[in-house]
N, C-alpha and C positions, 0 to 999 in steps of 0.2 A: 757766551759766544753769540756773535751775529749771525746769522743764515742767510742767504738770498730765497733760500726756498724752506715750506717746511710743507711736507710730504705723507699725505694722510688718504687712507684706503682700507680694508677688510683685511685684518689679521692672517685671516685664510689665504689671500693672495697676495703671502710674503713675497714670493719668488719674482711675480711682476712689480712689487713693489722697488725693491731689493735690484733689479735691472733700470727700472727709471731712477734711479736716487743714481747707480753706477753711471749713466745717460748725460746725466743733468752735470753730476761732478767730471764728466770729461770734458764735458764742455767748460768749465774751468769757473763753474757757479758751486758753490756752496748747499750743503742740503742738510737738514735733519728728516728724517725718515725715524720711526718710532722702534719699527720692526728690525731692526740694527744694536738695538739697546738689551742686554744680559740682564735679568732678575732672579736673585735667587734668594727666599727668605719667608717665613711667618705662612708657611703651606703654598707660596708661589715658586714656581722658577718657570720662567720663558728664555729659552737658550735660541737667540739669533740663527743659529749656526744647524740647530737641530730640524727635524724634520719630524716631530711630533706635535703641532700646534695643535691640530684638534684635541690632543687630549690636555695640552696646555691651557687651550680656550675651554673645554669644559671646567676644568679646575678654576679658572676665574670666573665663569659666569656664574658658579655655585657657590664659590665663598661665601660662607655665611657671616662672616665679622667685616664684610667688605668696605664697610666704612670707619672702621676703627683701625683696618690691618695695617701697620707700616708701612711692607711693602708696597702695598695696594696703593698706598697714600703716594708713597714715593715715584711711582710710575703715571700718578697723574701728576704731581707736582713736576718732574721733567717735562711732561707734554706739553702742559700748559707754560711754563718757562720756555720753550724752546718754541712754540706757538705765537707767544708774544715777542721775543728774537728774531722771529723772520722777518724780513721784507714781505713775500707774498705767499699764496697757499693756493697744493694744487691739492685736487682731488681726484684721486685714482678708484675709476670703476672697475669692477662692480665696489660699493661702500657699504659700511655698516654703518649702524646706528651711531655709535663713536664720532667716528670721520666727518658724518653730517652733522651732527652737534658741535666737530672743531668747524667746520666750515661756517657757521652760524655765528662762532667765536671770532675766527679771522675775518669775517666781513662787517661785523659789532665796530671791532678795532680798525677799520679802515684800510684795511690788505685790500688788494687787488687778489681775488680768486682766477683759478683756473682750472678746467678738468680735465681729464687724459680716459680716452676709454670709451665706453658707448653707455650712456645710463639704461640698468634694466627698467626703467620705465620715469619719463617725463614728469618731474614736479616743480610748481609755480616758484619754489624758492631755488630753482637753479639759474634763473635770472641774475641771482646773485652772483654766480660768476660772469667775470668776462667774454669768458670765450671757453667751449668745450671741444679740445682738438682728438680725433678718432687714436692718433700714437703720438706714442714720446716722441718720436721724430717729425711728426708733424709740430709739436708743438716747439721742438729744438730750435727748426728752420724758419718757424714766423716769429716766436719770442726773442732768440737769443742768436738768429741769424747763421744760426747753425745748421750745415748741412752731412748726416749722417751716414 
């Protein structure tokens, strides 16, 4: 599937994620968002819908076979499939380690970057995005002429 957006930020802040991806899709653009995606398998499950992510993200950051696991395998092979499907790529602050490594992906490949958010602290490779707007709606109203 094509995306217009593909929508990457801190696991931990599913819930603003999960509000900008709703945002973006009323305004009648396409989105993949990661934190929407069900896992369950080989010592993983991350359940969208649940409200346990910390102890879900501990469980992944501990995996010890984490480069052989299936599942494992498979939730990057989705990201990165659905990463290179987009048109552009925002980045939702605050980010982790993940997010700035897809941003480094998406702007490799020629996406236009965007961020949403305030960054917790200024780095030289966020020139790489275009433009960083403070809300989804700020960025709704100047990207996509949308007003909220």
């Amino acid at each position: 599937m094509k995306y217009d957006y593909f929508i990457s930020g801190r696991t931990r802040n599913k819930n603003e994620l999960k509000k900008i991806s709703a945002k973006i899709r009323a305004a009648g653009k396409t989105a993949h968002c990661f934190v929407e995606n069900k896992y369950e398998g080989d010592g993983i499950k991350y359940d969208p819908s649940g409200s346990n992510e910390e102890n879900e993200m501990q469980t992944l950051e501990n995996l010890k076979n984490w480069q052989t696991n299936p599942t494992f395998r498979e939730i990057y092979k989705n990201d990165l499939d659905a990463l290179k499907s987009s048109i552009e790529f925002i980045l939702v602050f605050p980010a982790g380690f993940s997010a700035h490594m897809e941003l480094g992906v998406a702007y490799g490949l020629g996406k236009k970057c965007y961020g949403i958010g305030n960054p917790e602290k200024i780095e030289t490779l966020y020139l790489m995005m275009e433009e960083i707007y403070p809300t989804v709606d700020d960025f709704l109203k100047e990207r996509i002429g949308v007003r909220a």
